[in-house]
N, C-alpha and C positions, 0 to 999 in steps of 0.2 A: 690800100684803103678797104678794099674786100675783106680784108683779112678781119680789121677793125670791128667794122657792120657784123663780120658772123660770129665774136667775141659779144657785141652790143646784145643780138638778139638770145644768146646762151644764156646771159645772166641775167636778161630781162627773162625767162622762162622758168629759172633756179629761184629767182630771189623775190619776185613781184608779189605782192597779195593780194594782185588783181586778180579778175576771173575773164573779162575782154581787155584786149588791145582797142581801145576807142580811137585815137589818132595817132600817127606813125610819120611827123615830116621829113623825119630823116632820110637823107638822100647821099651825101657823101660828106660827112665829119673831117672839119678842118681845123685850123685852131682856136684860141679861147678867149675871150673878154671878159675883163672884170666882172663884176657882180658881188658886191660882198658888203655887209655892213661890219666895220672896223668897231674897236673897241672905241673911247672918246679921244683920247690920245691923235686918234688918224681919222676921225672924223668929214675931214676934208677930205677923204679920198673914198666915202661913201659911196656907194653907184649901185645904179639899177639896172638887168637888162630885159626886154619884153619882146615877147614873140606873138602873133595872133593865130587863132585856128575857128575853125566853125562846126558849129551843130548842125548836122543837116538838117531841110526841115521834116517836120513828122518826127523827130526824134526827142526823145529825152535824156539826158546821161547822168548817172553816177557814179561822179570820179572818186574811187576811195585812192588813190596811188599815181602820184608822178614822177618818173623817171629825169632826173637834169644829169645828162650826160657832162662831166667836164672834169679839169685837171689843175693839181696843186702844182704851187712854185717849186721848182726846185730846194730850194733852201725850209721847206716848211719838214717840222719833224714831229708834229701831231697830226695824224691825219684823221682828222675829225671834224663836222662841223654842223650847227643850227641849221636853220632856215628861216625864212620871208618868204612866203607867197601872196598875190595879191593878182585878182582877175579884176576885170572893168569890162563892160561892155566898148564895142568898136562901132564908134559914130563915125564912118566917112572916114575911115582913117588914125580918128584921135580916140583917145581916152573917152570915155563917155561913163556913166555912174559905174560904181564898184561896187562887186556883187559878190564878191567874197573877199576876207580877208585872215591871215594865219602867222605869227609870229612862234616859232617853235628853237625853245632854247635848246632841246636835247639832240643828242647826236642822232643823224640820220645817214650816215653816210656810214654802211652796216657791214661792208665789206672793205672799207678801207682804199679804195679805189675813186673817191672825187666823184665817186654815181652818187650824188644827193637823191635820197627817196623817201619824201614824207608820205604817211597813207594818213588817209581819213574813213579806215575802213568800218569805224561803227557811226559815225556820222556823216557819210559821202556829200560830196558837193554836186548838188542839183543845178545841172543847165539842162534848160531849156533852148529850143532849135536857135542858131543866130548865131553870129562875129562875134569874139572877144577876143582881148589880148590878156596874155601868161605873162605876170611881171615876177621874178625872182630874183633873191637877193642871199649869196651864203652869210652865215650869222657864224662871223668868227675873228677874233683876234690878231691882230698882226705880230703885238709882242704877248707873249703867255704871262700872266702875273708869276706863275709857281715855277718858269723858268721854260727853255724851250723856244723854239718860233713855230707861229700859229699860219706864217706867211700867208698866201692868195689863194682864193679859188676863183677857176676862169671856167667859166661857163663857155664849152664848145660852140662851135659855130658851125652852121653849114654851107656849104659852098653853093650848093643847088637853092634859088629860092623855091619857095613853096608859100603861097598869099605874100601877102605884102612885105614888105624887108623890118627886119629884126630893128628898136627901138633900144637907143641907148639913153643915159642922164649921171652927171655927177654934179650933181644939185650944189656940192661948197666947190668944185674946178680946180679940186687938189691934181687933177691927171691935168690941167691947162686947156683943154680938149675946148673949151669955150661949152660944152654942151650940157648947159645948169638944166637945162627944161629937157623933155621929149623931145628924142631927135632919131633919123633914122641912125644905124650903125656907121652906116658906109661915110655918114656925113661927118662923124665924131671922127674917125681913125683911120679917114683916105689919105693918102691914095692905096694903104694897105688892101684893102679890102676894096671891091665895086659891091650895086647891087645886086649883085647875085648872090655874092658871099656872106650876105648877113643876116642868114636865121639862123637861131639856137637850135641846139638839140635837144628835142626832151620826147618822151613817148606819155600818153597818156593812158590809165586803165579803169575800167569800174565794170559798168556795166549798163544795157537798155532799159529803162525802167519801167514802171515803177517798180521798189521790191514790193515784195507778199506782205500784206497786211495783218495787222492785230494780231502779230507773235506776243504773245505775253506770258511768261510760264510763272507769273506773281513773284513775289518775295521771296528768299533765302527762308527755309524752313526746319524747324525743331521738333522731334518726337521722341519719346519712348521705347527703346524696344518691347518686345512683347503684346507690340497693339497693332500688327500687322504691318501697313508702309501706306506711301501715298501714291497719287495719279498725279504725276505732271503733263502738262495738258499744253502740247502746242502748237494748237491747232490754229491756222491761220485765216483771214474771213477771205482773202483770195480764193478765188479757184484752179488747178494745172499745179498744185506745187509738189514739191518732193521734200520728203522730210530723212532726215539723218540722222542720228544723236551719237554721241560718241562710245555709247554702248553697243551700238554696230546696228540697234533696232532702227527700221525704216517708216513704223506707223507715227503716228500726229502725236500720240501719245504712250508713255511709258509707265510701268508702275516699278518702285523701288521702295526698296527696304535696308538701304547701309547706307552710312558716310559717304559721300562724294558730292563733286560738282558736276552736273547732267547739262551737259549742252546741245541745244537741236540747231541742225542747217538747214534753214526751209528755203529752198532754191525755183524760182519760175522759172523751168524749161524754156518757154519762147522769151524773155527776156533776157535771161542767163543771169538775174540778181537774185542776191541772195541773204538773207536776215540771219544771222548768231544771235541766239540767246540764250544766257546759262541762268541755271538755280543752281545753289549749295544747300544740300540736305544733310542735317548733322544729327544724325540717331545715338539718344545719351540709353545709356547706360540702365537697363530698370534694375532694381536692386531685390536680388531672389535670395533664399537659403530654402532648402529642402529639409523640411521638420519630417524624421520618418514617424510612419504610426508605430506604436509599440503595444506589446502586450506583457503585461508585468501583474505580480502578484501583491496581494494585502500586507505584506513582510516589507516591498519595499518602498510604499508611499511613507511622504508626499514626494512624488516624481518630478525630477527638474526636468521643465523644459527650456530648450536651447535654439536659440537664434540669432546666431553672431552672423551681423550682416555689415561688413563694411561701410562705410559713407551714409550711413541712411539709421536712421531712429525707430526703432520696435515700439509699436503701441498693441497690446492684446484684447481679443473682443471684450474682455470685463473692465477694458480704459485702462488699465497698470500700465506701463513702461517699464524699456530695457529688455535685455537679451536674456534672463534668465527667469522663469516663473515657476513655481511649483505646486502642483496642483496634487489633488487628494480624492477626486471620483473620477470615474469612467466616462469618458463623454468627447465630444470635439471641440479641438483648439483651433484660433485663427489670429494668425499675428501680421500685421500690417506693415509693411517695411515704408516709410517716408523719407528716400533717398535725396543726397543732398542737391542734386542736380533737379528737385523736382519731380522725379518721376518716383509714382507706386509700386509697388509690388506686395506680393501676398503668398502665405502658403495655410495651409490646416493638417491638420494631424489630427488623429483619431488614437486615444488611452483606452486599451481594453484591459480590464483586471481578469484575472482569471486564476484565480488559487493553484497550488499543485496537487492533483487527486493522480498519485501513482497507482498502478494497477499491478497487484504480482502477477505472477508469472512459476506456476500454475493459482487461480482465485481458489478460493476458501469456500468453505471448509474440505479440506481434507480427510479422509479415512487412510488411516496411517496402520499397518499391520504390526504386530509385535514381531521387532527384531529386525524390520526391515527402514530404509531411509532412503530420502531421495532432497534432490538439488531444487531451491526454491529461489527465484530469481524476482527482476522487475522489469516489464516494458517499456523501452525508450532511452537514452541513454542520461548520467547525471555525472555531476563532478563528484559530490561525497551521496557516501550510503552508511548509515546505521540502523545494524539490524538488532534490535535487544528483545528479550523475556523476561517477563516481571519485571518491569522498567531496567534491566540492565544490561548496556550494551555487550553484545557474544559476537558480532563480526563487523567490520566497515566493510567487507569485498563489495561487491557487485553481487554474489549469489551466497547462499548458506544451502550449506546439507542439514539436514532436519533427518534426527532417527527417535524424536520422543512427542508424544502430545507439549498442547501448547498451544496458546496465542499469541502468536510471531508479529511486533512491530518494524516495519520498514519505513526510517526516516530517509527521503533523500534531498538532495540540493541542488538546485539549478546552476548554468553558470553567473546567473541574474539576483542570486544571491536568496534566491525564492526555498522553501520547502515546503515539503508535503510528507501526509503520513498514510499510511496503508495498515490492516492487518490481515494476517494469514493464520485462520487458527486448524489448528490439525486436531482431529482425537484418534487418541492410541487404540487400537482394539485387537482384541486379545484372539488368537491364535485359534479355531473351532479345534472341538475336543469329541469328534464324534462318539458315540456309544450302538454297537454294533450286538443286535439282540437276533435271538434265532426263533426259530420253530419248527416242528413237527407239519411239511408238506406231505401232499399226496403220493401213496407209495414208500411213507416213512423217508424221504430226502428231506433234507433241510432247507430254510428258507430263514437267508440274512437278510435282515432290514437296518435301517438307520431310526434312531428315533429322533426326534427332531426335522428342523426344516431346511435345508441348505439348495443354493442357486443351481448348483449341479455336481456330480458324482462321477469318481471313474473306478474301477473296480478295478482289481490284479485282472481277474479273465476277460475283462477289455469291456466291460458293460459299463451303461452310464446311467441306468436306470437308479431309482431309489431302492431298490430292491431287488437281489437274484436267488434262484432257487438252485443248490448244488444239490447235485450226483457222487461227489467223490467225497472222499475223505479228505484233511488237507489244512495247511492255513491261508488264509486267503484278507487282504486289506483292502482298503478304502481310500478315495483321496476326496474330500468335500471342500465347495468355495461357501462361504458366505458370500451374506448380502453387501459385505464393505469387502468384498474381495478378496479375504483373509482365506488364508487354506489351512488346511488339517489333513490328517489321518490319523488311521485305525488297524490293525487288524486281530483276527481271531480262529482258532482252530478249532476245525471240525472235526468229530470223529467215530459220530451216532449215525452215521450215513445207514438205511437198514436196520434199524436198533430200535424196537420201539420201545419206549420210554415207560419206564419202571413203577414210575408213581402215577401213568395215565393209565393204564394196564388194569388200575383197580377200579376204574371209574368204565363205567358201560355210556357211550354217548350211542344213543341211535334216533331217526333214522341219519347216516351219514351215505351219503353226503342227503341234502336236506330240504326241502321246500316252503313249509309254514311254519312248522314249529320242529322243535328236537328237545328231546329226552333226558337227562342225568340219571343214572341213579350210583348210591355212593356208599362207601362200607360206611360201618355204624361210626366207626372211630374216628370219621371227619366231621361229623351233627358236630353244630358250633365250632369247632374250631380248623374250618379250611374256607377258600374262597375262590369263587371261581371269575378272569376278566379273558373275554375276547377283544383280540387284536386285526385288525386291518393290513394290507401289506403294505403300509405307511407307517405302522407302529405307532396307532391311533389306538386310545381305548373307544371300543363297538356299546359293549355292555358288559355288566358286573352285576354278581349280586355274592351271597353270603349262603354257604350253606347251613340248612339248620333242618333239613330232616333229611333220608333215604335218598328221596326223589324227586326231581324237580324240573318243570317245564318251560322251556324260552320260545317266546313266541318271535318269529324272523322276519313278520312283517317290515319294519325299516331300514332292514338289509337287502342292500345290491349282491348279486350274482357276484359270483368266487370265493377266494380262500380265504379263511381266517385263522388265525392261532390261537387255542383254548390255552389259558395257561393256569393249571391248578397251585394253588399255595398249600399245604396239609400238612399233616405231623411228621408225616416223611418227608418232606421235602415238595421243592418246586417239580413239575412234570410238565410236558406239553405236549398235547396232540391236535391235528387240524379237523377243521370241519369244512365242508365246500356246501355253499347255499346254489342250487339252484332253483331254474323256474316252476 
């Protein structure tokens, strides 16, 4: 029998959805008494059996689970069965009003073992302190309609009393028993049994109450995604309770934002009762499409825009509908998604036009040398490039060599189907041609200049000056840039080094070198027909005049200090000799 009891309390531990053991009469389980409402067929053999227990006083209980220990006939091969519960208050012994009542068609018997165990775990049954009697009755068939035997359930008995002795009744006296009314056990089924032997076995569980009050987490709720979540709130007006949800959170209240059912256990510590309550929150679907912003060009309006949005209806901020619109300015878009579930969604897009202004690569204009070329490209990368002159295309690459003047058009194309035009105009310029002139310096040396103006100069004897004065005899060049970069040379041979010049010879300049004015005087055969210009060592005309008598006077006032080049023109020919002004 030990053996029995420590089987009883294993599975009352496994299987109960209680949270207290409230009453425990069990003392030593022996065997079974009817108890069963038959189908109508065996009606007659109906029967109750009823045990009493008591509330202490000061106490409250609720019973969500009763344990009715007991066992099927041999012959039954459905092990299944209903229930009948039914409590009364205990007047003196008897029946006295009924305080609860429970007809329960579905199977309760959850492990197949004759432990009947109906719970009343979200509606518990409230007693208050005092006597009552437990009347149970199994709900099950004897013959199975769909085939089978439904046979007996015998409601165990205990050998030990415990209150008063267990109460039996077969109201039609299909068992003969005489016992149509309440009766005790021992008096229906003696001399099997004495009074000791006739209480039921059952355990009772719930808990002290009252439970925690005004758990309410409202109605099952609908949202949107995209609009944040809610607060379930289940907070209780009790005070001392413990909160649990099955999210593993412990506070009153939780916030969520996905599908699920959110359940809290609000449990009083000193009572040990405890409230379930769930919400189902069901988050639909908001209905998005991501319109990117774009940047396109005046070639490819009117631009579609696109908003394919499953389950939900496109309205645009200028009221059109549909997923496709095509608009033709710059500006922002907003399309409204009206999903079928109800819920909005939105997105906007921003149209920037923006033409293609390519840029070459070197920009325009160019100074372009005679005879020389170079590679003209464009910044940024493009699918096609035409590059033409006088409207006609000369290369698609990516770059052109350029070795002529020109206004260079560079068409290219995006991969957005966009173009843009650029030009690049070059001018050709022509090669400097220097002219390298001498004179009669100080000591009869000669003195090369350049005439004209050029950025800079290098000479064979490594000067960079515009002008040098040789000592030797010789040929000697030039190399000049222009202002567009262009280069040149020259050269010229010298060979008067020491040689003073034949046709200056006949002409008397004094005083030389010179301060305010200086002197000419000139054979008869150059009157009218010679002329005389001084030069700068820049290869500047100073001053000029004409000769037309003997002798003749230049006054030096507007000349700076140093050398000049007299250069005579006569009937013999050109001469030259210097003059040096000083202070």
């Amino acid at each position: 029998m030990k053996k029995l009891l420590f089987l009883l309390f294993c599975l009352i531990s496994l299987g109960s959805s209680a949270q207290v053991l409230l009453f425990d009469p069990i003392q030593a389980p022996a065997g079974g008494m009817a108890a069963q409402d038959f189908e109508t067929a065996n009606n007659a053999i109906d029967c109750f059996g009823a045990d009493d227990f008591v509330v202490p006083a000061g106490e409250t209980w609720y019973v969500d689970s009763i344990i009715f220990y007991g066992t099927y006939s041999p012959t039954a091969t459905v092990l299944e069965a209903g229930m009948v519960v039914k409590i009364y208050e205990n007047v003196g012994g008897t029946f006295g009003p009924l305080v609860f009542s429970d007809s329960i068609t579905s199977d309760v018997d959850y492990n197949q073992d004759a432990w009947l165990t109906p719970d009343w775990v979200d509606n518990p049954i409230v007693l208050t302190s005092g006597s009552y009697w437990l009347v149970a009755q199994a709900r099950k068939d004897f013959i199975l309609p769909a085939g089978g035997t439904g046979g007996q359930w015998y409601w165990l008995r205990d050998s030990n009393l415990v209150g008063e002795a267990g109460m039996w009744t077969n109201p039609n006296d299909g068992f003969g028993t005489g016992c149509t009314t309440w009766a005790p056990l021992y008096s229906c089924i003696g001399p099997i049994i004495n009074a000791y032997d006739s209480g039921y076995a059952f355990r009772m569980f719930g808990c002290y109450g009252p439970k925690p009050a005004g758990v309410d987490l409202g109605s099952d709720t609908t949202f949107c995604s995209g609009n944040g979540g809610i607060t379930i709130d289940g907070t209780s007006t009790s005070t001392g309770v413990d909160y649990l949800w099955n999210t593993g959170a412990t506070a009153s209240s939780i916030f969520v934002d996905s599908t699920g059912t959110y359940t809290v256990t609000v449990s009083d510590a000193l009572t040990q009762c405890a409230v379930v309550e769930s919400k189902t929150v069901n988050v639909l679907t908001t209905p998005s499409f991501d319109i990117p912003d774009v940047t396109t060009c005046s070639d490819a309006l009117p631009y579609a825009l696109f908003a394919n949005v499953p389950n939900a209806s496109v309205v645009w901020e200028d009221g059109s509908t549909g997923p496709v619109r095509f608009v033709s300015q710059a500006g922002t878009y907003t399309a409204t998604y009206n999903g079928n579930n109800g819920c909005v969604g939105s997105d906007q897009m921003t149209l920037t036009i923006e033409d293609l202004e390519p840029v070459t690569d070197p920009v325009g204009p160019i100074d372009l040398c005679f005879g020389e070329s170079f590679t003209a490209g464009v910044i940024g990368s493009y699918n096609e490039y035409d590059w033409m002159l006088d409207s006609v295309t000369i290369s698609t690459s990516d770059s052109l060599e350029i070795s002529a003047g020109g206004v260079y058009v560079i068409r290219v194309t995006a991969p957005d189907g966009c173009t843009g035009t650029a030009e690049l105009a070059v001018i050709e310029r022509p090669v400097p041609n220097p002219a390298i002139q001498s004179q009669i310096a100080a000591g009869f040396n000669i003195q090369l200049f350049i005439s004209g103006s050029y950025t800079s100069y290098e000479w064979s004897n490594g000067s960079t000056a515009s002008s040098i004065t040789v000592t030797q005899n010789g040929t000697y060049t030039v190399t000049v840039i222009d202002e567009f970069g262009c280069e040149g040379s020259a050269a010229t041979t010298v060979s008067t080094v020491g040689i003073e010049d034949p046709v200056a010879q006949q002409v008397t300049v004094y005083p030389n070198p010179a301060k305010d004015m200086v002197s000419f005087t000139f054979p008869d055969t150059w009157i009218n027909n010679a002329s005389v210009t001084l030069f700068d060592t820049q290869g500047r005309t100073v001053q000029s005049f004409t000769v037309n008598s003997s002798n003749h006077s230049l006054n030096l006032d507007q000349m700076s200090n140093g050398v000049y080049l007299i250069q005579f023109n006569s009937p013999e020919g050109v001469g030259n000799t210097s003059l040096i002004v000083t202070e």
